[in-house]
C-alpha positions in Angstrom: -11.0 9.9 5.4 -11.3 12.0 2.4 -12.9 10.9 -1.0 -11.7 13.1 -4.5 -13.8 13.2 -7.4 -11.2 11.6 -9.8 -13.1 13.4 -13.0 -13.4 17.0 -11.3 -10.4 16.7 -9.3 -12.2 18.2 -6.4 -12.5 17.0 -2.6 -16.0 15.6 -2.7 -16.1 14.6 0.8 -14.4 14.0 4.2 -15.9 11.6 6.9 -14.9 11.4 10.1 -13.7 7.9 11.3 -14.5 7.3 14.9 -11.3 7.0 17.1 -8.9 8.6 14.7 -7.5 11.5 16.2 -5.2 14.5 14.0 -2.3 13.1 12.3 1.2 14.0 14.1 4.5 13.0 13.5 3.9 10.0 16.1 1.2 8.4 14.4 2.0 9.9 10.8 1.2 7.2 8.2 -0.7 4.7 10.7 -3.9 4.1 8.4 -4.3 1.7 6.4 -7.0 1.0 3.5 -8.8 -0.9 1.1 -11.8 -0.1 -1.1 -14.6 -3.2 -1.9 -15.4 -1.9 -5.7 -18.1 -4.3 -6.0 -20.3 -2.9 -3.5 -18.6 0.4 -3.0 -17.4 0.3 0.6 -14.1 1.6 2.0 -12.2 -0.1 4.7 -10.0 1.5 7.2 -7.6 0.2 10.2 -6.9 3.0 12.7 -3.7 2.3 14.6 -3.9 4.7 17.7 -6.7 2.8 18.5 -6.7 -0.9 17.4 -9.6 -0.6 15.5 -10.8 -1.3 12.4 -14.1 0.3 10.3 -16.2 -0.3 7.2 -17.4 3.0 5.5 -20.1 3.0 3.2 -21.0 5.9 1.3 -24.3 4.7 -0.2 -25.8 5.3 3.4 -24.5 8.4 3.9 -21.1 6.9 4.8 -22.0 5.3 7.9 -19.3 3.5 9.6 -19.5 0.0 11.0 -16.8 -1.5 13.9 -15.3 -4.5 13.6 -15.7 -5.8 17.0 -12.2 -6.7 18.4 -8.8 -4.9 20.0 -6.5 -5.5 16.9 -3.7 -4.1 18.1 -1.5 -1.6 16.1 -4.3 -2.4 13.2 -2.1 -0.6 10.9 -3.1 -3.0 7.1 -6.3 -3.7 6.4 -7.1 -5.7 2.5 -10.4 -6.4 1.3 -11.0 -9.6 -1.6 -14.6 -8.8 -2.7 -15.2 -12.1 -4.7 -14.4 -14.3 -1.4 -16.3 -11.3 1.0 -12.9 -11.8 3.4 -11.1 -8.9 5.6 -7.5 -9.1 6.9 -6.2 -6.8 9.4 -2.2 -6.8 10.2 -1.4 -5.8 13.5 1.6 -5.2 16.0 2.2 -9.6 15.6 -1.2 -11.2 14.2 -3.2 -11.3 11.2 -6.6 -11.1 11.9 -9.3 -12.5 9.4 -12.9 -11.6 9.2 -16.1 -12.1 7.1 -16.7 -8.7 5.3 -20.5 -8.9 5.6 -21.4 -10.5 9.2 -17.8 -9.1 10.8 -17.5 -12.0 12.0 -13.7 -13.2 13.0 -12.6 -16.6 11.0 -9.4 -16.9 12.5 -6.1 -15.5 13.5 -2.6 -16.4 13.1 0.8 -15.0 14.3 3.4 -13.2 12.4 6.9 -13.1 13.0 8.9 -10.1 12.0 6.1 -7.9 11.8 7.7 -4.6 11.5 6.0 -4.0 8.2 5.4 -0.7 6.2 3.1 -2.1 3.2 0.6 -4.8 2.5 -0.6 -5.5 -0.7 -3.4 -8.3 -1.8 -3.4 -10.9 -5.2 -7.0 -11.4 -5.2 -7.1 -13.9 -7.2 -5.5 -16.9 -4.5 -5.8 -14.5 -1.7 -1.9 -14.7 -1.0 -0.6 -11.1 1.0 2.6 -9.7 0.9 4.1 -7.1 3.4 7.3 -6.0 3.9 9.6 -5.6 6.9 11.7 -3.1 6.7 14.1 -2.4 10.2 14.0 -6.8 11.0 15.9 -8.5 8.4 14.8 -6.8 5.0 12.7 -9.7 3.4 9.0 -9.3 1.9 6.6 -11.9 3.8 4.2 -14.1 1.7 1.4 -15.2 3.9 -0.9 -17.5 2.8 -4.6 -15.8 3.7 -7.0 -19.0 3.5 -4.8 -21.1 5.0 -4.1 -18.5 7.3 0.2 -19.1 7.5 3.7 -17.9 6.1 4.5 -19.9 3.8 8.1 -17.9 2.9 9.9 -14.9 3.3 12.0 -13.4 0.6 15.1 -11.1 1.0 15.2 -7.9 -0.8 17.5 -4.8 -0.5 17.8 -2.1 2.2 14.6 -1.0 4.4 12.1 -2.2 1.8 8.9 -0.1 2.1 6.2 0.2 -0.8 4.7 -3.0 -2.7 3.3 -3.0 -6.0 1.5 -6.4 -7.9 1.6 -7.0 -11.8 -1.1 -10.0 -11.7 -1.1 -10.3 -15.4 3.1 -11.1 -15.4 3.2 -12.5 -11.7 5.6 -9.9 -10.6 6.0 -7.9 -7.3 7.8 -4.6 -7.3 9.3 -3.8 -3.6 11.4 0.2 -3.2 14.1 -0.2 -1.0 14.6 2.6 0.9 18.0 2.5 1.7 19.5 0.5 -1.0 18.5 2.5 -4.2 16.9 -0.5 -6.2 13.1 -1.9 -6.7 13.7 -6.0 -6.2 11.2 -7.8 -8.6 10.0 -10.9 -7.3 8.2 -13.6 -9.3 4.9 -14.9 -7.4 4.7 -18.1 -8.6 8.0 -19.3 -7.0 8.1 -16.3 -4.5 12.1 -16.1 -5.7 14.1 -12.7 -6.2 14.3 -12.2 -10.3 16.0 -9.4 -10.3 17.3 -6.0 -9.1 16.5 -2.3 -11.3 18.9 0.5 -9.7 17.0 3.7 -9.5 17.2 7.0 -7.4 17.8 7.2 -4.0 15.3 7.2 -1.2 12.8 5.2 -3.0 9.3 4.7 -1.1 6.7 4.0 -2.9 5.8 2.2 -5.8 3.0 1.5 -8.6 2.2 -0.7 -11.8 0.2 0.2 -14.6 -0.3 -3.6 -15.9 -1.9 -2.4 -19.1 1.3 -0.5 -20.2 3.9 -2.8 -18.5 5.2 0.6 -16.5 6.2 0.8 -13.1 6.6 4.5 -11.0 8.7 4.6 -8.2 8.6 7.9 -5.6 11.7 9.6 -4.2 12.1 11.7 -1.3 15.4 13.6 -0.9 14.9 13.8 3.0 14.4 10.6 3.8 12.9 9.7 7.1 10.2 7.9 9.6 7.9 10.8 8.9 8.9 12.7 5.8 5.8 15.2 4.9 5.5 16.8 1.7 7.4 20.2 3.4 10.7 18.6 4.2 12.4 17.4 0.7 11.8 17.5 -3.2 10.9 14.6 -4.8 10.7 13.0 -8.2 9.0 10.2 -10.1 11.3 7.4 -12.1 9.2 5.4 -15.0 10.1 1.9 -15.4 9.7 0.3 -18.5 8.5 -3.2 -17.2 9.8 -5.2 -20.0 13.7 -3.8 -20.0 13.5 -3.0 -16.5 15.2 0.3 -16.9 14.5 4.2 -16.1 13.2 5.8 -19.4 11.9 9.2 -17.6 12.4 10.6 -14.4 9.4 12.9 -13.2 10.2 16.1 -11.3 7.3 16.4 -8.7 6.9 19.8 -6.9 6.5 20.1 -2.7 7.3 16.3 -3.0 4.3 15.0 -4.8 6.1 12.1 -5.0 7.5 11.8 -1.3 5.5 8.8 -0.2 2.1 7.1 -1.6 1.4 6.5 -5.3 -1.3 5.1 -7.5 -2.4 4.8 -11.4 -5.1 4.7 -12.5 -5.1 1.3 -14.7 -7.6 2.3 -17.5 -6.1 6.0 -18.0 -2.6 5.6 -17.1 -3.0 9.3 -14.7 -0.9 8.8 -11.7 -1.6 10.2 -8.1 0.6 10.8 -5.8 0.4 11.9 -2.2 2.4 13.3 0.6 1.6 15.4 3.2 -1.8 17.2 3.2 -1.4 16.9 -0.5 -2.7 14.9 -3.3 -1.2 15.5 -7.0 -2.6 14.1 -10.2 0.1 13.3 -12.7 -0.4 12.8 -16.9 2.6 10.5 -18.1 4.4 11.9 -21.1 3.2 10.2 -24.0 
């Protein structure tokens, strides 16, 4: 795991996670994680292994192991105000007290071919989506530990991305050219945007009601940043409709993407690289 100084833009420090071995195009993309803000941990599910750790970098990053075979742990989401952990693996959520590591309970998931999880914090519902079963987002309850729906999207739906202030969930579909937008208090499709094709991943800057969508023009299982150009399309959240398109060099914008809610800088990351991105004003 690697940790950037967002202010220098430097590499500050990489720690070794136990059982993680080099990233190849068979296990490329099988980490998840989650940070805990409040008390400045990282969380991180290593697939290859069915493991799951808890990095904390004010003792010299020490690593802790959740005790159980999760296997395929490929999502791991932390919510800091309830101290709760859920791991998504092969067919289970898994459940655990962030503190004691202790295991709270488990429940199967059907259709788990997932490629993202996201979190709301605030009711602890989780979304993932399934992208090669039958193209729906799942809404699992995480207290109550159940589905409670499934929603169908477009095409091969891959990255997630939560407006909690509007109640909106922004899901790229891969193969069908569009972001669905699905309202979160009914869990109902509201509507489709077109965008560009091959989109992957998504993120929302509440503050600014604008949503950034990443493109790859080489498609595939395990696109890297060498095999395709990519570009960025800006959503403005309140006409749902492109107002700039971002040209990203060595496909910057190929697969992961985040903003930075109180600046508005976007990073994106594919590959063995990590890009930091100033929207046009």
């Amino acid at each position: 795991m690697k940790f950037v100084d967002g202010a220098s833009n430097r590499l500050s420090k990489t720690v070794y996670v136990p059982g993680s071995v080099p990233a190849t195009p068979l296990n490329y993309r099988t980490y998840g994680s989650d940070v805990d803000e409040t008390k400045n941990q990282y969380y991180i599910a290593v697939a290859q292994t069915n493991t799951a750790y808890q990095i904390s970098p004010q003792y010299n990053y020490s690593s802790e192991k959740f005790g159980y075979d999760i296997t395929f742990a490929r999502s791991i989401l932390v919510n800091p105000t309830n101290r709760k952990v859920w791991i998504l693996g092969s067919s289970h959520m898994w459940r655990f007290h962030a503190d004691t590591f202790s295991l709270e309970g488990m429940a199967g998931v059907p259709n788990a071919d997932y490629r993202e999880t996201v979190i709301n914090r605030t009711n602890s519902q989780l979304y993932f989506t399934n992208s090669n079963t039958n193209n729906t987002v799942t809404v699992f309850d995480g207290l109550g530990m159940k589905v409670i729906t499934t929603v169908t999207v477009g095409t091969a739906p891959r990255g997630l991305a939560l407006d909690t202030t509007r109640n909106l969930l922004y899901v790229a579909n891969s193969k069908s050219s569009s972001v669905s937008v699905i309202d979160t208090l009914t869990n109902t499709l509201v509507d489709t945007i077109t965008v560009s094709a091959n989109p992957i991943g998504v993120a929302v800057d509440s503050l600014r009601n604008k949503i950034f969508v990443t493109h790859h023009s080489n498609l595939g299982e395990f696109a890297t940043a060498q095999s395709g150009t990519g570009s960025i399309d800006v959503i403005d959240g309140a006409t749902r409709t492109i107002e700039d398109v971002i040209s990203t060099p060595s496909d910057a914008g190929g697969t992961d993407i985040r903003v930075n809610q109180t600046t508005g800088i976007i990073y994106g990351i594919a590959g063995t690289d990590l890009y930091r991105i100033e929207p046009r004003a």
